[in-house]
N, C-alpha and C positions, 0 to 999 in steps of 0.2 A: 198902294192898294194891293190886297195880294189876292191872286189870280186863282188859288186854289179852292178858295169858299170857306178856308178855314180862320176866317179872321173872327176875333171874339165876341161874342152877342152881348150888348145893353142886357143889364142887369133890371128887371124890373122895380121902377122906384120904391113901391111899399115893401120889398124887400130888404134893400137897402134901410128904411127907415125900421122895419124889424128886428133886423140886427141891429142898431144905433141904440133902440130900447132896450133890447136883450143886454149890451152892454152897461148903459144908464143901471139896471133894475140890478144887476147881477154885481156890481162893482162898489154897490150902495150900503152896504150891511149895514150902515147905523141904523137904515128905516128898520131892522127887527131888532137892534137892542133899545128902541123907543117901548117894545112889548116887555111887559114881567112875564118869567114863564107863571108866577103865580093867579097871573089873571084867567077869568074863565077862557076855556077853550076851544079851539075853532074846529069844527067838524071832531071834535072828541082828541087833535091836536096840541101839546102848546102850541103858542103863537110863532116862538124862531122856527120851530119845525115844518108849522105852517107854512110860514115864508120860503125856506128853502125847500119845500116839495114845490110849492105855486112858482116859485123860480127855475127850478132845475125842468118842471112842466112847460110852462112857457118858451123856453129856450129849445128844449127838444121839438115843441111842434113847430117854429120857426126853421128850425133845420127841417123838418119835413116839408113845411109850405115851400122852402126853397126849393128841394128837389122837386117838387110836386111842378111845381113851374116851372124849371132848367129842362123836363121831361116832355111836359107839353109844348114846350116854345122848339123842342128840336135840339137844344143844348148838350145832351147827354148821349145822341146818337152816333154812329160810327160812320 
């Protein structure tokens, strides 16, 4: 046990499972070559672009939910 208080804090679960998906979604690229870029288009996007904006999004606010919570639990303090 160590005596100083600096032992590492539990990761909150849905954190952990956010990154698990961030992984799953990001490592998957077939799901956007199932799109034609020819098909109509998503928010005025093709579709792969789509998918890698909706991805690179996803992923970055997952990084932010984590700090957002390492912050409040006391994690990040000196």
């Amino acid at each position: 046990m160590d005596t100083d208080g600096t032992a590492p804090r539990e990761r909150a679960p849905w954190i952990t499972a956010w990154f698990i998906l961030d992984a799953v979604v990001a490592l998957a690229p077939p799901l956007y070559w199932a799109f034609d870029g020819k098909q109509t288009p998503i928010l005025g996007l093709p579709a792969p672009v789509f998918y890698f904006v909706a991805v690179a999004t996803f992923i970055a606010a997952s990084i932010v939910a984590a700090y957002v919570s390492e912050a409040r639990s006391g994690g990040l303090g000196s």
